[in-house]
C-alpha positions as MATLAB code, in Angstrom:
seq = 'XXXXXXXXXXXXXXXXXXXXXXXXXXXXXXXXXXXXXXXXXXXXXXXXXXXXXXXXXXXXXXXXXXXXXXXXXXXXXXXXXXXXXXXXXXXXXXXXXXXXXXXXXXXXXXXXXXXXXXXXXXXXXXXXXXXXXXXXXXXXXXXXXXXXXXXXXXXXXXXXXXXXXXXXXXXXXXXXXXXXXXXXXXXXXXXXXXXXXXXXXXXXXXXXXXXXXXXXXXXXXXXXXXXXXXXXXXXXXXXXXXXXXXXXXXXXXXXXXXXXXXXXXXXXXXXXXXXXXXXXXXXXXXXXXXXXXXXXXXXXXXXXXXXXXXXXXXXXXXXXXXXXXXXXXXXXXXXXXXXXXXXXXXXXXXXXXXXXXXXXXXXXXXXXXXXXXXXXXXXXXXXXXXXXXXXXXXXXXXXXXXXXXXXXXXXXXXXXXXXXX';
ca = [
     136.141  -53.508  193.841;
     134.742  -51.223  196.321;
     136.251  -48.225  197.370;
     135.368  -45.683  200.021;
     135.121  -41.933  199.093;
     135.501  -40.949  202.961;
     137.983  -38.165  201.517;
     135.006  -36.666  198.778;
     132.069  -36.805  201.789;
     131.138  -33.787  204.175;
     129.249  -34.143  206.765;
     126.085  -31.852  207.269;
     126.159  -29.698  210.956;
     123.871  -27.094  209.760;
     121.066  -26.782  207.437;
     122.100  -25.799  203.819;
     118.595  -23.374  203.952;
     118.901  -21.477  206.676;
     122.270  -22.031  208.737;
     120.065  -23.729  212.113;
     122.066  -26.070  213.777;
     118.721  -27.801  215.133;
     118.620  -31.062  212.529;
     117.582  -34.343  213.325;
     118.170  -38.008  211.496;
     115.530  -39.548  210.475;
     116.559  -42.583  208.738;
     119.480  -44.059  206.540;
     119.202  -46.019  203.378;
     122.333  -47.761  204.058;
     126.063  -47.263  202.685;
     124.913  -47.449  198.939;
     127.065  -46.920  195.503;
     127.685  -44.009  193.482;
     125.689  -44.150  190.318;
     127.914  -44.918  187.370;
     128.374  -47.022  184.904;
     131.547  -48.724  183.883;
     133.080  -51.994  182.241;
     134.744  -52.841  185.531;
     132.864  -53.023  188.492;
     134.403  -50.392  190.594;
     132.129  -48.933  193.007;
     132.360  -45.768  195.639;
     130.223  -46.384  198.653;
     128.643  -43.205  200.226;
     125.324  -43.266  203.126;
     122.373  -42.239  201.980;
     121.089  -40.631  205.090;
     118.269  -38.453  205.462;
     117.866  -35.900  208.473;
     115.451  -32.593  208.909;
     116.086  -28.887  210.073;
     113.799  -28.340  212.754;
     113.582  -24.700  211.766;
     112.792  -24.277  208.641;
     111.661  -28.215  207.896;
     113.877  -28.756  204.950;
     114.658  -32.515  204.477;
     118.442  -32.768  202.985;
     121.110  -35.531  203.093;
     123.461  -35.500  205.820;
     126.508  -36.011  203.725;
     127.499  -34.070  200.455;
     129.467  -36.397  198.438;
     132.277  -34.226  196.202;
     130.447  -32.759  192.896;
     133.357  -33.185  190.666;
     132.912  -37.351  191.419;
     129.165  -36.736  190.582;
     129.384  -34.996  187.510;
     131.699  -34.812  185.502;
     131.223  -37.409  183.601;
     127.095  -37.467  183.557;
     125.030  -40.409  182.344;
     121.415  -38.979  182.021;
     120.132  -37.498  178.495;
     116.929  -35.118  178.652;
     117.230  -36.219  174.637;
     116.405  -39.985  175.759;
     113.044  -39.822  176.676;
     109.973  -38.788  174.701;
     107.904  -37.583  177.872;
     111.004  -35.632  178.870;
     111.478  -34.037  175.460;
     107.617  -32.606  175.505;
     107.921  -31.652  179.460;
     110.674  -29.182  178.867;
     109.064  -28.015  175.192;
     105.776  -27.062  177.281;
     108.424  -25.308  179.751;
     109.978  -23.401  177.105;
     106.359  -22.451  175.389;
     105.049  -21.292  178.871;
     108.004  -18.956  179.904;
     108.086  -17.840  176.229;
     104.499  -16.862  176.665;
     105.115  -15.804  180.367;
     107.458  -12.978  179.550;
     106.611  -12.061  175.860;
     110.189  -13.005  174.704;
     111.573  -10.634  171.749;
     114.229  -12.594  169.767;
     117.094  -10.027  171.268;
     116.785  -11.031  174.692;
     118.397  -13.458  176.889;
     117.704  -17.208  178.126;
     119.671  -19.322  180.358;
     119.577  -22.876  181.774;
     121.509  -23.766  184.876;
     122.354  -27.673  184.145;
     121.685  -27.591  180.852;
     122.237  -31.015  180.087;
     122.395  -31.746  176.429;
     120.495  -28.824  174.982;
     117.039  -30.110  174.590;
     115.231  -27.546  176.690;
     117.151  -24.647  175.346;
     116.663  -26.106  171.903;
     112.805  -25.901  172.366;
     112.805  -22.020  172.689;
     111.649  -20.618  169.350;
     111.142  -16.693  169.953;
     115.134  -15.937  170.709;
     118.300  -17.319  169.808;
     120.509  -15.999  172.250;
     120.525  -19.112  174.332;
     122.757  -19.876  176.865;
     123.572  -22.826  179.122;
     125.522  -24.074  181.814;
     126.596  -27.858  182.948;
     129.393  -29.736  184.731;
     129.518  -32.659  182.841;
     132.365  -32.579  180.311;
     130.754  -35.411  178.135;
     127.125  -33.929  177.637;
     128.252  -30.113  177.431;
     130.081  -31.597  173.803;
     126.465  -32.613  172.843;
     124.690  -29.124  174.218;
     127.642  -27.278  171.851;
     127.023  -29.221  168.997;
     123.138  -27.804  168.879;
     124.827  -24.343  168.486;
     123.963  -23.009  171.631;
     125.949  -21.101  174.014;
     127.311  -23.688  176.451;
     130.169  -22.919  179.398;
     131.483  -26.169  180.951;
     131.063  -25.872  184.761;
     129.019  -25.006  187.946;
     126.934  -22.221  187.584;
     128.153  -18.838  189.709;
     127.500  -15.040  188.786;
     131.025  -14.601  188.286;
     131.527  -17.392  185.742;
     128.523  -16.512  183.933;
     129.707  -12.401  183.619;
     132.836  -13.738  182.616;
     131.666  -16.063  179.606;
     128.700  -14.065  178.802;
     128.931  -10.820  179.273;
     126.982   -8.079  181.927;
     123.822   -9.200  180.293;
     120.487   -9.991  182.328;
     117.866  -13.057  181.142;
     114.370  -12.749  180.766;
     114.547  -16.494  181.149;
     116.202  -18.774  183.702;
     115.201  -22.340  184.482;
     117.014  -24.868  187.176;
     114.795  -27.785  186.028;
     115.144  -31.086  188.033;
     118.805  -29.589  189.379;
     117.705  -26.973  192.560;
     117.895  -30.233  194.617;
     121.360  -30.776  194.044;
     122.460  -27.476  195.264;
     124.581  -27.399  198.636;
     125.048  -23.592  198.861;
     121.635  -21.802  197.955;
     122.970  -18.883  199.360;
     125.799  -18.366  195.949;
     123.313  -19.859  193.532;
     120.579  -17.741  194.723;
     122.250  -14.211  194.965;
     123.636  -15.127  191.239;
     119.806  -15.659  189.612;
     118.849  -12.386  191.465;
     121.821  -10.323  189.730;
     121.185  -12.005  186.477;
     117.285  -11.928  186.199;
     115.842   -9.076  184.471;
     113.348   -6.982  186.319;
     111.007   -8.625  184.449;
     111.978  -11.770  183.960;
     110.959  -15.374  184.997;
     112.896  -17.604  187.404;
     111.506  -21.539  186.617;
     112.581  -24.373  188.949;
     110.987  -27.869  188.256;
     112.358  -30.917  190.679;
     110.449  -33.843  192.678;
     107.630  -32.874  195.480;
     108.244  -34.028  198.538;
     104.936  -34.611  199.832;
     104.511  -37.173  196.609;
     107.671  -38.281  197.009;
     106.252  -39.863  200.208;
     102.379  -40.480  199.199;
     104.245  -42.783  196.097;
     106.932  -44.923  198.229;
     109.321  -42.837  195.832;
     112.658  -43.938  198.012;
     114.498  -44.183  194.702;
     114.144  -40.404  194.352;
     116.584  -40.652  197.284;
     120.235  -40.687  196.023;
     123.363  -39.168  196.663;
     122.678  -36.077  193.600;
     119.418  -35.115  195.166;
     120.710  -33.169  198.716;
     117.981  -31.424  199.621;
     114.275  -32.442  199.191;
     111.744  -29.453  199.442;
     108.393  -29.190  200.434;
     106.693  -25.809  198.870;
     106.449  -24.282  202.214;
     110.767  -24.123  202.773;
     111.368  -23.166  198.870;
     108.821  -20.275  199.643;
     110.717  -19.694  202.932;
     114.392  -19.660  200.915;
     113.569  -17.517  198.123;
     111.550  -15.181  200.167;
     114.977  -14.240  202.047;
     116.418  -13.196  198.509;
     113.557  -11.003  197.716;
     112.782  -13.202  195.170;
     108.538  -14.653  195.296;
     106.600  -17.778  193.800;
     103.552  -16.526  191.607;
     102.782  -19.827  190.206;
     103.344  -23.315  190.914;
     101.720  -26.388  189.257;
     102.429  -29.774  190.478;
     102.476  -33.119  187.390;
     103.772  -36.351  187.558;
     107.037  -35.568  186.074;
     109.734  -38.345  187.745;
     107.008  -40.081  190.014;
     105.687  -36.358  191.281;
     107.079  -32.688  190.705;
     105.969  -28.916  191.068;
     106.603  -26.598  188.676;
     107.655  -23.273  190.337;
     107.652  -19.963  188.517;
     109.134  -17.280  190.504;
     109.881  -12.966  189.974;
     111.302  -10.332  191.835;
     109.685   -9.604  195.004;
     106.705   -6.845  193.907;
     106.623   -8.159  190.200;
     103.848   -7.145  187.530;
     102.618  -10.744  187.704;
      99.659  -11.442  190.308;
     100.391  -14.016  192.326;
      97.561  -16.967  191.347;
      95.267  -18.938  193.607;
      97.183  -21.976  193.198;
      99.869  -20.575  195.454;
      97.294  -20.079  198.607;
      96.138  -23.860  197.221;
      98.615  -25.498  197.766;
     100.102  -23.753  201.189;
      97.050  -24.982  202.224;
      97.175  -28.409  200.661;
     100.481  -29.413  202.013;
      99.590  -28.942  205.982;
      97.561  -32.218  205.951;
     101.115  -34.291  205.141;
     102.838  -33.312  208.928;
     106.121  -32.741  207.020;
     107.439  -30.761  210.086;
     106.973  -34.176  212.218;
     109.703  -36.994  212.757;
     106.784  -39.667  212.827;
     106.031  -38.935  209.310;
     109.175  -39.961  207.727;
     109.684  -42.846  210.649;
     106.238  -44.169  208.749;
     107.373  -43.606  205.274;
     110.499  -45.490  205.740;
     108.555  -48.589  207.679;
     106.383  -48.236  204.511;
     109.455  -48.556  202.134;
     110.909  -50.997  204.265;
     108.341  -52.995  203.811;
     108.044  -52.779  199.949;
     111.949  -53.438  199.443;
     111.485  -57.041  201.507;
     108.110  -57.603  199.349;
     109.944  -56.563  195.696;
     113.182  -58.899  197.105;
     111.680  -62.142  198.072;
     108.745  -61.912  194.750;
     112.029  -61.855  193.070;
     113.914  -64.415  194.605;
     110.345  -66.540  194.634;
     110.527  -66.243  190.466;
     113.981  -66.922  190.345;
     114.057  -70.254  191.765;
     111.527  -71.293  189.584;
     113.889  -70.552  186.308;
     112.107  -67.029  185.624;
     114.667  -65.133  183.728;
     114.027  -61.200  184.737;
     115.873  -57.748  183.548;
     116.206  -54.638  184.807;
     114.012  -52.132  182.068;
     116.273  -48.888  181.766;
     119.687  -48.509  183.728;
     119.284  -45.373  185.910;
     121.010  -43.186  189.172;
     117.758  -43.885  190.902;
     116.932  -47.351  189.310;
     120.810  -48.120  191.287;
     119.375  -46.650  194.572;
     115.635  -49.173  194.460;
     117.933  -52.449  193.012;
     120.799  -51.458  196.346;
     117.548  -50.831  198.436;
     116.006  -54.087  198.028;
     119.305  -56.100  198.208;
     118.677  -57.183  194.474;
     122.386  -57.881  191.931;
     123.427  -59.211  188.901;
     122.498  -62.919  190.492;
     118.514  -61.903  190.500;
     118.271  -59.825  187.471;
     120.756  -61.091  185.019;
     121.091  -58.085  182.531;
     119.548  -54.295  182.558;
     118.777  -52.932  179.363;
     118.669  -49.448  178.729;
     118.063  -47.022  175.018;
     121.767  -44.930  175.995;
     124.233  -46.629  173.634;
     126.918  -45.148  175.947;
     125.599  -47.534  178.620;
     125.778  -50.806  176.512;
     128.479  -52.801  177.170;
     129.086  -51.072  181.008;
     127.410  -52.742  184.312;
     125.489  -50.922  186.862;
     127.586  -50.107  190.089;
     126.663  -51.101  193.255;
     124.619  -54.350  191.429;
     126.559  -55.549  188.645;
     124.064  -55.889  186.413;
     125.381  -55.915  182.893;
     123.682  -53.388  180.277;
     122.524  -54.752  176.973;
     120.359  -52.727  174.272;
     117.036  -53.022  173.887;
     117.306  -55.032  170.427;
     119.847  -58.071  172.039;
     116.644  -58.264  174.981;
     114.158  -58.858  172.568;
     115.941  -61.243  171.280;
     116.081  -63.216  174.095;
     112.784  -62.560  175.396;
     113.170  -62.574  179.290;
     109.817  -63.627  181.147;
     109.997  -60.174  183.278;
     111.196  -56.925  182.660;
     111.854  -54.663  186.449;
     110.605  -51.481  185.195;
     113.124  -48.751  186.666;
     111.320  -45.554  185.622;
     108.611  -46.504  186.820;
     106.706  -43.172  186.606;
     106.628  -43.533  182.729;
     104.190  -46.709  183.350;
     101.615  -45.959  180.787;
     104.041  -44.864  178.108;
     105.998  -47.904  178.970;
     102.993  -50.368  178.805;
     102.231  -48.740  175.664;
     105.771  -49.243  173.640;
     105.894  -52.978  175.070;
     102.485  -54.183  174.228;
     103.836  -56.579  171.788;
     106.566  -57.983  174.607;
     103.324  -58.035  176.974;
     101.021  -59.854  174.017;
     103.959  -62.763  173.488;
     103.641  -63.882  176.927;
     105.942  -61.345  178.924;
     105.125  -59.848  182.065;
     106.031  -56.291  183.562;
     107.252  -55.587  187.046;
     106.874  -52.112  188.527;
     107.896  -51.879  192.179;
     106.423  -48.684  192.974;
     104.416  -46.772  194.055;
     103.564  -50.805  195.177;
     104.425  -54.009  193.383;
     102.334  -55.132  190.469;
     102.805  -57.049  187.650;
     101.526  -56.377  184.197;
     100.554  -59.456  181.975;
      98.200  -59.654  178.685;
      95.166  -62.020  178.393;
      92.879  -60.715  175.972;
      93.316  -57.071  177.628;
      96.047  -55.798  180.040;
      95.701  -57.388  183.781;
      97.624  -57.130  187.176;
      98.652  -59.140  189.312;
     100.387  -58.939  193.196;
];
């Protein structure tokens, strides 16, 4: 059943950075699904199309899709993943350190998801958190934390909280979703303590693009930032970047630790690095996305027909892990529940449900082993080495791994791991 959400969608005539009306398109991923997860396959179709602010270079969806439809009923867990879990306890240890935390002051996460990063924090215990999603705020409250149900504005947060300021505030892999910085960012600025430390940790767009990372692109992520236009749109809030490191968190991310404007912190080298660093990539040119997209283009039709190819030979294949942006590459490359006959995923709450958009059934991990398919189509495929690692004995029986990006290859094991493609 698919149903259009024409009524839920805006459409973009400015940039969400800085107001300019000078944007351009660059290139659509087609009318895809909404990421969710259901017994019946309902679907809401939404575009997926990409433009750029010619002033201030920020790449951002042209359409906002309505947030209530995106999250109120949320399907990722920072809980489910072991990489994940020590990403955001190194977070937590590094602003801890950062600001010299005292176990009376204040720490808040904006999309605080189930808990786990505020539950790494071992210096203070007046932590406080924030998230739409009605289903996952249950779990964050659970950990005894102090968790408000909603989108995050200064006014909710005085309201629930109290006038208090936080030496602590992270937005970790949720900036991107934002469609009005301007709220969001006059909030952290009234609620950061003059000494305090403003964290934001999402996907790089200059790796984004060097990795063929189109399933980074989905109807959650708006806005898609380059370190020159977050410098640009926190600079006109008096608010400055001292730090940034980039990792491979989610196929590429940087790391951004920001202060007040004229903070105690020195600003480090790796600042001037990385300004520097980012010119080579073009990003304020309209050829260099028209390239990535050929590039991904390209890849979709290659990961599609290797499929199709191994399919009509009697290859059984599953999706490995049932994701938002695993629904985005599977749409992409025209690939449904006739090519890859079940996805299985670690999220109990997924088991039983399809993916929309594909109808790929989800199954747990145990029932797959059991059957033994001859490929697994590695989703996350940014976890490769962790994931090569846990399924060495799936590899060793005669089972082969599929990761589509940054290119296709195909893990196998003859007497040592090998690719293939």
């Amino acid at each position: 059943m698919i149903m259009e959400v024409k009524k839920y969608i805006k459409i973009i005539k400015r940039c969400r950075c800085c107001n300019s009306d000078k944007i351009v398109r660059l290139f659509s991923l087609g009318d895809i699904a909404l990421s969710n997860f259901s017994k019946k396959c309902k679907k809401f179709i939404a575009p997926l199309q990409l433009i750029l602010c010619k002033n201030c270079f920020l790449v951002q969806l042209k359409h906002t899709v309505d947030r209530n439809l995106l999250y109120k009923n949320y399907w990722y867990r920072s809980s489910i993943n072991y990489k994940m879990r020590k990403e955001l306890q190194d977070i937590a240890e590094t602003a801890e350190k950062l600001v010299n935390l005292k176990k009376t002051e204040n720490v808040l996460d904006i999309g605080c998801n189930d808990g786990t990063l505020l539950s790494s924090y071992k210096l203070s215990k007046n932590l406080y958190g924030i998230d739409p999603a009605t289903n996952i705020v249950k779990e964050a409250k659970q950990k005894g934390l102090f968790v408000e149900e909603g989108f995050f504005n200064y006014e909710i947060i005085k309201k629930k909280f109290g006038r208090i300021k936080f030496k602590i505030i992270t937005a970790i892999a949720m900036f991107y979703d934002l469609d009005n910085f301007n709220s969001f960012l006059t909030g952290v600025k009234n609620l950061l303590d003059k000494e305090g430390v403003f964290i934001i940790q999402q996907n790089y767009l200059p790796l984004m693009l060097l990795n063929n990372a189109f399933d980074n692109i989905v109807h959650e992520h708006l806005t898609y930032f380059s370190f020159y236009t977050l410098q640009y749109l926190l600079s006109n809030y008096n608010l400055e970047i001292f730090n940034v490191i980039i990792n491979d968190i989610n196929g590429g991310s940087f790391r951004v630790y920001i202060q007040h404007k004229g903070g105690s912190r020195r600003v480090d080298s790796n600042v001037n690095r990385l300004q520097n660093e980012e010119k080579k990539f073009n990003l304020d040119k309209i050829i260099t996305y028209k390239y990535f997209f050929k590039k991904i283009k390209s890849l979709a039709k290659e990961i599609n027909s290797f499929i199709k190819r191994e399919r009509s030979k009697g290859k059984l294949i599953y999706a490995y892990g049932a994701s938002t942006r695993g629904n985005t590459l599977l749409q992409f490359c025209n690939l449904n529940h006739r090519l890859i006959k079940k996805a299985v995923d670690k999220d109990f709450y997924k088991w039983g449900k399809k993916m929309a958009g594909v109808g790929i059934p989800i199954i747990s991990e145990s029932e797959a082993r059991k059957i033994k398919p001859d490929y697994f189509l590695v989703l996350p495929w940014f976890y490769k080495n962790e994931i090569i690692k846990r399924e060495i004995d799936y590899l060793k029986s005669g089972g082969k791994l599929i990761f589509p990006l940054p290119n296709l290859k195909i893990y196998y094991y003859k007497n040592k791991i090998k690719t293939e493609y």
